[in-house]
C-alpha positions in Angstrom: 68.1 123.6 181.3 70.4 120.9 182.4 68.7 118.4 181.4 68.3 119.7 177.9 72.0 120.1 178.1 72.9 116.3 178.8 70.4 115.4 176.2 71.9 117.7 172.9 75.2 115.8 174.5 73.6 112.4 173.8 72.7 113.4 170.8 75.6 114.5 169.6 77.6 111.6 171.4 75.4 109.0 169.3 75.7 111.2 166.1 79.5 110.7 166.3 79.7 107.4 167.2 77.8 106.5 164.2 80.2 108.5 161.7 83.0 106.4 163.4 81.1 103.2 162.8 80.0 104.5 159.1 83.6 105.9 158.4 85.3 102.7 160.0 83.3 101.1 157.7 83.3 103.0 154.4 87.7 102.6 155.2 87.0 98.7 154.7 90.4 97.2 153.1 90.5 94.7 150.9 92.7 91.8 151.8 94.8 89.7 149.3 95.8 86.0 149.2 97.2 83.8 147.1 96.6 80.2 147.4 95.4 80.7 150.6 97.6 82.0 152.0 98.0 86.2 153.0 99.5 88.8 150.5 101.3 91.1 152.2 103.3 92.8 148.7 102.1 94.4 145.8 101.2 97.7 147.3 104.1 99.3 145.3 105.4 99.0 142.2 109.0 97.5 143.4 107.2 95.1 145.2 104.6 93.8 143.2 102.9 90.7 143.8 104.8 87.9 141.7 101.7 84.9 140.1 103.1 82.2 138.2 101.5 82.2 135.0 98.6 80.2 133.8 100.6 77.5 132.2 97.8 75.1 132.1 95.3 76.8 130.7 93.3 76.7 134.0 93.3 79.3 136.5 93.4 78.0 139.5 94.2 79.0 143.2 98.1 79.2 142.5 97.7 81.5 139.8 95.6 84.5 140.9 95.4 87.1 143.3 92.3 86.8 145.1 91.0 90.4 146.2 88.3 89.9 149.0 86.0 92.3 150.9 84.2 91.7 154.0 82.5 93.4 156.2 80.5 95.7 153.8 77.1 97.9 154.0 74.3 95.9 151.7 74.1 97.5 148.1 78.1 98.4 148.1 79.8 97.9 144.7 83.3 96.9 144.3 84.5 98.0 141.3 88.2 97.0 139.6 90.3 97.9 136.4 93.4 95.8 135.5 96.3 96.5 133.3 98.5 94.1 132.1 96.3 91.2 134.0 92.9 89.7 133.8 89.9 89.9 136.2 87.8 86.6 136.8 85.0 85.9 139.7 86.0 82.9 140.2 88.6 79.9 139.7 88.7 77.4 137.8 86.3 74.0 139.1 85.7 70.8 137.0 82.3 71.5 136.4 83.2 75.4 135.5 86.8 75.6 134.0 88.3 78.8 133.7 90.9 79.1 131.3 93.9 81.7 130.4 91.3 83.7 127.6 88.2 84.0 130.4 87.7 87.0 132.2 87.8 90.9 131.1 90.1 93.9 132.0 87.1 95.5 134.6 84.8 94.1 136.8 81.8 95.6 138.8 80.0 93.7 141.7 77.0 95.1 143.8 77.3 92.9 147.3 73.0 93.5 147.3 71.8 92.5 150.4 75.6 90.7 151.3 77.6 92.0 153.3 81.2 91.2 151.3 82.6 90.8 147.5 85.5 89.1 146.1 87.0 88.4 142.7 90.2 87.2 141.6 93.3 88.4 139.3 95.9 86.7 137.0 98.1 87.9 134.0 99.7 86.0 131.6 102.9 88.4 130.5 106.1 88.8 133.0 105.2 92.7 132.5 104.3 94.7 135.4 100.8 95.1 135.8 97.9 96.6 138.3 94.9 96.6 139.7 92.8 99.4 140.6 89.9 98.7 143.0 87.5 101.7 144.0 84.8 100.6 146.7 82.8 103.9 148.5 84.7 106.7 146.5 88.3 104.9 148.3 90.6 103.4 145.4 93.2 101.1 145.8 96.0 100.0 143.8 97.9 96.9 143.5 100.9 95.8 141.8 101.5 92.3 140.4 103.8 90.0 137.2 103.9 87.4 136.1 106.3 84.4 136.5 107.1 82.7 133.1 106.5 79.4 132.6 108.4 76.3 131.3 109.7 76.8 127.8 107.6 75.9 125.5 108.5 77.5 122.0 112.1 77.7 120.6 112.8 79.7 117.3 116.7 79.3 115.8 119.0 82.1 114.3 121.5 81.7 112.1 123.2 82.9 109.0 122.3 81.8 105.7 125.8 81.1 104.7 129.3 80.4 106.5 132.5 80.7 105.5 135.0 77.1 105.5 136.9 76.6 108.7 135.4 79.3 110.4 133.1 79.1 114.4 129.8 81.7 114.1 127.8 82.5 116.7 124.5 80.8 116.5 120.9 82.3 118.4 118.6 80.2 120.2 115.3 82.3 121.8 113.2 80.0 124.2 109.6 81.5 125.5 106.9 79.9 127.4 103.5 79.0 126.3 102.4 82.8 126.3 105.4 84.1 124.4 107.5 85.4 127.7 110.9 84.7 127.5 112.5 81.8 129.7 115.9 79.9 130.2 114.9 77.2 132.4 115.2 74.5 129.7 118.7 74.1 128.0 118.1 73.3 124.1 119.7 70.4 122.7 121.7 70.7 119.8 122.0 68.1 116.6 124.5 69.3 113.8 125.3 67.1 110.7 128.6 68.3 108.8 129.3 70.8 111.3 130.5 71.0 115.2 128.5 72.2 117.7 129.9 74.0 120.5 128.6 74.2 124.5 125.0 76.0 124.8 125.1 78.9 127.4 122.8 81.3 128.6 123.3 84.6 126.4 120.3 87.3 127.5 118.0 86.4 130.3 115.7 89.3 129.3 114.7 87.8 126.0 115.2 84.2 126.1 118.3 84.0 124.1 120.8 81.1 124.6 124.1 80.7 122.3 126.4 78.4 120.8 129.3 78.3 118.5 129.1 76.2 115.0 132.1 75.4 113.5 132.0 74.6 109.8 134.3 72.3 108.4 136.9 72.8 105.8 135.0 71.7 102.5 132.3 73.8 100.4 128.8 72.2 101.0 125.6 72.1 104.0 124.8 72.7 107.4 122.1 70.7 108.9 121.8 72.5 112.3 118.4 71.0 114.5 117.4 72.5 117.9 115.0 71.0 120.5 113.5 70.8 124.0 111.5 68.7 125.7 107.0 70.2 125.9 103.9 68.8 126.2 101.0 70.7 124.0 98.4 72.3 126.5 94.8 71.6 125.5 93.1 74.6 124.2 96.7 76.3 123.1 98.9 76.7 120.2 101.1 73.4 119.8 104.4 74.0 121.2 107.2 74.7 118.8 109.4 72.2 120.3 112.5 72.2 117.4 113.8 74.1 115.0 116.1 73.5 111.8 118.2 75.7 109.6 120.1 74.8 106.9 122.9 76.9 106.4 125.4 77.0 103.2 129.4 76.7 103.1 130.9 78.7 100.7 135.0 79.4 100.1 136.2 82.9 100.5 138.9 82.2 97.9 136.3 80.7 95.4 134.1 83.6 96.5 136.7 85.9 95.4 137.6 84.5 92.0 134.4 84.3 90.8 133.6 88.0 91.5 137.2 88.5 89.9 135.7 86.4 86.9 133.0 88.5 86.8 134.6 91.5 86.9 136.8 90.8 84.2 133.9 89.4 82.2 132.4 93.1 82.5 135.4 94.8 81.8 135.7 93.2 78.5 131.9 93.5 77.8 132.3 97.2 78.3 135.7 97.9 76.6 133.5 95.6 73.1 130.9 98.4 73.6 133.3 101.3 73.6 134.7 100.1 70.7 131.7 99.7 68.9 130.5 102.9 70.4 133.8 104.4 68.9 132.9 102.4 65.0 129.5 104.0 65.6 130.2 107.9 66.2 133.5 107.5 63.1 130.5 106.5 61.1 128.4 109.4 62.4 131.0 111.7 61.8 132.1 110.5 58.4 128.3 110.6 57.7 128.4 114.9 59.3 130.7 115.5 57.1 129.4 114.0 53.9 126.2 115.8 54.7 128.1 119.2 55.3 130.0 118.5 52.1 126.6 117.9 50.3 125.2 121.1 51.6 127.9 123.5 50.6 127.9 122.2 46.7 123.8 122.7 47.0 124.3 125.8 47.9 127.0 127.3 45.6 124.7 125.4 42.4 122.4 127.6 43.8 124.0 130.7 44.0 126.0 130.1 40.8 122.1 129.5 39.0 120.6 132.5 41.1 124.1 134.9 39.5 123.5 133.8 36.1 119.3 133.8 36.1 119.7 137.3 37.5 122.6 138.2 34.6 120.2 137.3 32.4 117.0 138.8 33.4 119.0 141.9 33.4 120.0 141.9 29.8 115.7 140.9 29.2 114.7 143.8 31.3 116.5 146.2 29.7 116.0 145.4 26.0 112.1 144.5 27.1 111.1 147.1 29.7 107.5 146.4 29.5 108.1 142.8 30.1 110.3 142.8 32.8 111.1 139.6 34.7 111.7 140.0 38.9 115.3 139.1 39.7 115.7 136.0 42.5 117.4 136.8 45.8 
């Protein structure tokens, strides 16, 4: 009986060692690196883990998050969804580039007869972004962005027209080569027949820098020029490196009297077309009347020619009854 005892024991000792093994194993973590070196951020949403963008059109070991299992049963598959990034299985070599439009939003990998699994992660916006990873039914999620890159398009803002003597506010939004906005590259600034004031920093959030333009005191042209310093990146847009606008010069006074011209010029257009109006509806009336005039000696002929016919035809009926005429009404 005993030793039946110290055997179900046994049993039941080895059974539960083996669910600690199995369970230490099925709670596997993945571990995160950048660059070689350990990730210990990006497990919440304030703290995500920060990649510099892709600049280069390469994704190398700088760029990505590489998510790594080891450790695991044969046949395991890692699965991953990313939002906001992009999943690759591997980094960029010189035999095999991989460049900022490779990869896919999910991945799947089935370790087979291996015992571990990696891939690797990068995004190309300064938006926050995740990654889901589900291995054994456990899910994990991380949280990464993007740093922006140098600028490498510029776009300018500016009115069509100015008034003389007068300092506007003129726009200058900088992005890098994927369209996030930076402010790590001052623009220069080339006006002719204007003055240029100092170029500051005006919203961080979208790229925007300002500067004043002064016009001068004379009607006439703007030339206003902007520009930074990029080199084009093989297998992306061409950087937009300047910018021009040509903005007008008008005179508020000049402005002024020639809507005052016009004005008048309407005034007297409109007070020629009442008076013809005015010609128009005397003739009209003149033309009423006539016709009324007309009317009423129509119709007394006619009543005076109906009296007398029926005068008549009164004196015939009655000295010719049987050939009576009908009177008209």
């Amino acid at each position: 009986m005993n030793s039946f005892k110290k055997i179900a024991v046994a049993v039941v000792a080895a059974m539960t060692m083996t669910t600690l093994v199995a369970t230490s194993a099925h709670a596997t973590t993945p571990a995160l690196s950048v660059n070689g070196s350990t990730v210990t951020t990006g497990t919440t949403a304030a703290n995500p883990v920060v990649l510099p963008v892709p600049s280069d059109n390469s994704v190398d070991s700088a760029d990505a998050l590489k998510v790594a299992f080891t450790g695991l049963e044969t046949g395991t598959v890692v699965s991953a969804v990313a939002t906001n990034a992009t999943i690759v299985p591997a980094l960029a070599t010189v035999a095999t580039p991989v460049n900022a439009s490779s990869g896919a939003s999910t991945i799947s990998i089935n370790t087979g007869t291996g015992t571990t699994a990696e891939f690797y992660v990068y995004t190309k916006t300064v938006n926050a972004g995740t990654v889901i990873v589900t291995r054994g039914g456990n899910t994990f999620t991380y949280y990464l962005k993007g740093s922006a890159g140098a600028a490498y398009n510029i776009a300018l803002v500016a009115p069509d027209t100015v008034s003389i003597s007068t300092a506007n506010k003129i726009l200058v939004r900088s992005t890098d080569v994927f369209g996030n906005p930076v402010v790590t590259s001052t623009p220069a600034v080339a006006v002719i027949n204007g003055t240029a004031g100092a170029v500051s920093v005006s919203d961080t959030a979208t790229g925007t820098f300002a500067f004043d333009l002064t016009a001068p005191a004379v009607v006439g042209t703007i030339g206003v020029s902007v520009n930074i310093t990029a080199t084009d990146v093989v297998g992306l847009a061409a950087a937009a490196k300047s910018a021009t606008k040509f903005v007008g010069i008008t005179n508020p006074a000049d402005a002024l009297a020639s809507a005052n011209a016009q004005i008048a010029a309407l005034n007297a257009q409109l007070t020629a077309e009442r008076a013809a109006h005015a010609v128009t509806k005397a003739a009209l009336d003149t033309a009423t009347v006539t016709v009324a005039q007309n009317k009423a000696a129509a119709d007394l002929a006619k009543a005076t020619y109906i009296k007398e016919y029926n005068a008549l035809a009164k004196k015939w009926n009655s000295k010719f009854p049987k050939l009576k005429v009908t009177l008209k009404k």
